[in-house]
C-alpha positions in Angstrom: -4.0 24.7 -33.9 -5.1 22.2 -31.2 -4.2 23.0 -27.4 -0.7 22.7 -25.6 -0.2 20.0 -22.7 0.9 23.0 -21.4 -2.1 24.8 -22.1 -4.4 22.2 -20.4 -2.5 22.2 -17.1 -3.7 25.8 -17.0 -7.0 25.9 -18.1 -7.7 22.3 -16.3 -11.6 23.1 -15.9 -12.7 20.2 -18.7 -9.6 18.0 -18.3 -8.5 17.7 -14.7 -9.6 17.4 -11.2 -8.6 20.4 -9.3 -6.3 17.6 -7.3 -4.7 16.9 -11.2 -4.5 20.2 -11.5 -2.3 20.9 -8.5 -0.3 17.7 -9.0 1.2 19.1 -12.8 1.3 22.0 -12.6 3.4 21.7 -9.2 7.4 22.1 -10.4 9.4 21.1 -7.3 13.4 21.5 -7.3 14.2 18.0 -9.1 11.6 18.3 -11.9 13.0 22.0 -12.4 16.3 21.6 -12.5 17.1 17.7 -13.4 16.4 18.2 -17.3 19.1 21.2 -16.8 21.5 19.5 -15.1 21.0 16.3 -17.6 21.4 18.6 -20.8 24.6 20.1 -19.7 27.0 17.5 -17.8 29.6 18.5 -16.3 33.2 17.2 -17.5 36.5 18.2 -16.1 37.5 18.1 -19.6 34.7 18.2 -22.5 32.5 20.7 -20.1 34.2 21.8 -17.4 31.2 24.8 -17.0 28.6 22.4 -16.8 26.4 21.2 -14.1 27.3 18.4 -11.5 23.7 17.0 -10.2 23.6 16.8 -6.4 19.6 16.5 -6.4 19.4 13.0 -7.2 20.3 9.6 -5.5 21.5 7.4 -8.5 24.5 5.4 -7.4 26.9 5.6 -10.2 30.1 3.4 -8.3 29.4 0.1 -9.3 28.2 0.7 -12.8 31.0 -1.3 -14.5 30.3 -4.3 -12.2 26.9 -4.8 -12.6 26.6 -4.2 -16.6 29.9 -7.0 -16.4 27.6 -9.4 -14.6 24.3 -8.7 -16.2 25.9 -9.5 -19.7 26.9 -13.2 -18.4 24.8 -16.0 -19.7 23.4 -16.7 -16.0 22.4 -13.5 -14.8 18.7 -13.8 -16.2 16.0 -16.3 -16.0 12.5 -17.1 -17.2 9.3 -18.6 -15.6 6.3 -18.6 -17.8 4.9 -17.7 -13.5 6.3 -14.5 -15.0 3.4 -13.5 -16.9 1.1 -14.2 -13.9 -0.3 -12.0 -10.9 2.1 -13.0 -7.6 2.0 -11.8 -4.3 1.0 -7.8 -4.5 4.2 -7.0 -2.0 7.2 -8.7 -3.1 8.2 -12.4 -4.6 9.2 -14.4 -1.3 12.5 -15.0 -2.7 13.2 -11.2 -2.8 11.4 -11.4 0.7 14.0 -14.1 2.0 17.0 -12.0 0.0 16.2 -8.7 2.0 15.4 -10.7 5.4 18.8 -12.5 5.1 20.2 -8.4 4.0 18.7 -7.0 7.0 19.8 -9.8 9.1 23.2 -9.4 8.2 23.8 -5.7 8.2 21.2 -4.1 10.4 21.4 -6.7 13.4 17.4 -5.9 14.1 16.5 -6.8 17.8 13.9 -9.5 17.0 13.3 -11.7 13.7 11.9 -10.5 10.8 9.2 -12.6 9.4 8.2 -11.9 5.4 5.2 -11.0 6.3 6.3 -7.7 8.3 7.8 -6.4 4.6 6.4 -5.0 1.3 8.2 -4.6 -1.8 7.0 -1.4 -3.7 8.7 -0.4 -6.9 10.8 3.2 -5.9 10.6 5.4 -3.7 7.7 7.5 -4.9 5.5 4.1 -4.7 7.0 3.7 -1.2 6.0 7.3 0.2 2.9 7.3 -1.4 1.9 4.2 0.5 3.0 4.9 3.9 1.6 8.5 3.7 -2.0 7.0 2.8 -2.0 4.0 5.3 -0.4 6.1 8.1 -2.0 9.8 7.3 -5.0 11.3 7.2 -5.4 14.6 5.6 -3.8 17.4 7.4 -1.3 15.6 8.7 2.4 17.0 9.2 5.2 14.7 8.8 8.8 16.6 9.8 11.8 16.0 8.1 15.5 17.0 8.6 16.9 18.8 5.5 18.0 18.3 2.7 15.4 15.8 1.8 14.4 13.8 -1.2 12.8 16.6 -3.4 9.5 14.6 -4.4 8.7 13.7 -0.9 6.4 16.8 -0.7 4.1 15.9 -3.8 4.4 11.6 -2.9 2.6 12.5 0.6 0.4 15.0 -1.0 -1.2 14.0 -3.5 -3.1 11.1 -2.5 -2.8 11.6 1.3 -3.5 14.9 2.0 -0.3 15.2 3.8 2.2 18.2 4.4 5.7 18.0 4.9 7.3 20.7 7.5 11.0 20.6 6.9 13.4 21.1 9.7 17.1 22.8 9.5 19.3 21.2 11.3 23.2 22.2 11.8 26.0 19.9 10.2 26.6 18.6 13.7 23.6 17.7 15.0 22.3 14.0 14.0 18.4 13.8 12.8 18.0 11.8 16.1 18.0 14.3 18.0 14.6 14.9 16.6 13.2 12.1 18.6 14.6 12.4 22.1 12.6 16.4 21.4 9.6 14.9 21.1 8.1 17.0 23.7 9.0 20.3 23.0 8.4 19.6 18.9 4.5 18.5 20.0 4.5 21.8 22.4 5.7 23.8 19.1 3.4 22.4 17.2 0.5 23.1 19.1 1.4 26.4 19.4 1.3 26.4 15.6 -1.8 25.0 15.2 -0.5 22.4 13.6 -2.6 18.8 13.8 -2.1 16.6 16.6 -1.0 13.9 14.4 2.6 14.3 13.5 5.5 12.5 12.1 9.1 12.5 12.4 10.9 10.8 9.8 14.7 10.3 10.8 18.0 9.1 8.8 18.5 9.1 4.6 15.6 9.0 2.6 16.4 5.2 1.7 16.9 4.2 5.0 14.3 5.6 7.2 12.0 5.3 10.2 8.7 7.3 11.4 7.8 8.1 14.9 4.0 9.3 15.2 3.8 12.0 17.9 
């Protein structure tokens, strides 16, 4: 009988780098627990002893209105510049959509021009980017809890980065982080922690990083 997947993760001497080898057989709280909570819904009816997922970000309250208008006859298009390489970091119409987003919403204190953003496909793609262009290995980055769950392996595995994560109390905002600047860089060096440190403040979606 031939070898397990699960048997090559540990026994990953002819298969995988040590790196690999780390990366699957690393089980963080989503991967752990998502196929549990996914298997047994909860329902305050059919299963009212199941599970009610808190560990993922998937927003369910406009469901009906998009499937409603991305069944109509002119909610998709096709270019044969489809089937071509484009610009590596976003079309410049989705560019001029989020400008024209940010604009609107955000009020941001100077313009922003299209080439200030990059369009990466999830978040995974978007943490692993910024962790490799902005970290080198050894690097901390500290986040307030509770935090996206793959943030520790995104910045990890091709970056070399670790994530320190920070309690905070209900009450106090994760800006508070920044005007502690300070005493966080005295604390750190009292930890022995690299001089080159990150503090990543707000949701996981809407974020912003403050090297120290």
């Amino acid at each position: 009988m031939g070898e397990s997947a699960k048997d090559r993760r540990e026994d990953p001497a002819g298969v995988l780098s040590r790196r690999g080898a780390i990366t699957a057989n690393y089980e963080d709280f989503l991967t752990q627990y998502l196929t549990c909570a996914s298997a047994n819904p909860y329902h305050p009816v059919t299963n009212p002893e199941g599970i009610i997922n808190l560990g993922t970000a998937v927003n369910r309250l406009m469901e009906e209105e998009l499937s409603e208008r991305l069944r109509r006859g002119d909610a998709l298009s096709y270019s044969p510049s489809y089937q071509h390489y484009y610009d590596f970091d976003g079309t410049r119409e989705l560019k001029g959509a989020l400008i024209g987003f940010l604009g609107r919403h955000f009020l941001p204190a100077k313009d922003i021009g299209e080439d200030e953003i990059v369009v990466l496909n999830g978040v995974t793609s978007c943490l692993d980017a910024l962790s490799h262009a902005l970290c080198d290995p050894g690097d901390v980055i500290i986040t307030p809890t509770p935090v996206y769950a793959r943030m520790f392996t995104d910045v990890h595995d091709r970056a070399g980065a670790a994530v320190l994560p920070l309690v905070l109390r209900q009450e106090v905002s994760p800006d508070i982080l920044l005007q502690q600047k300070e005493k966080i860089a005295l604390m750190a060096s009292l930890a022995q922690l690299p001089t080159r440190i990150y503090i990543k403040t707000g949701w996981d979606y809407l974020c912003s990083c403050t090297l120290m």
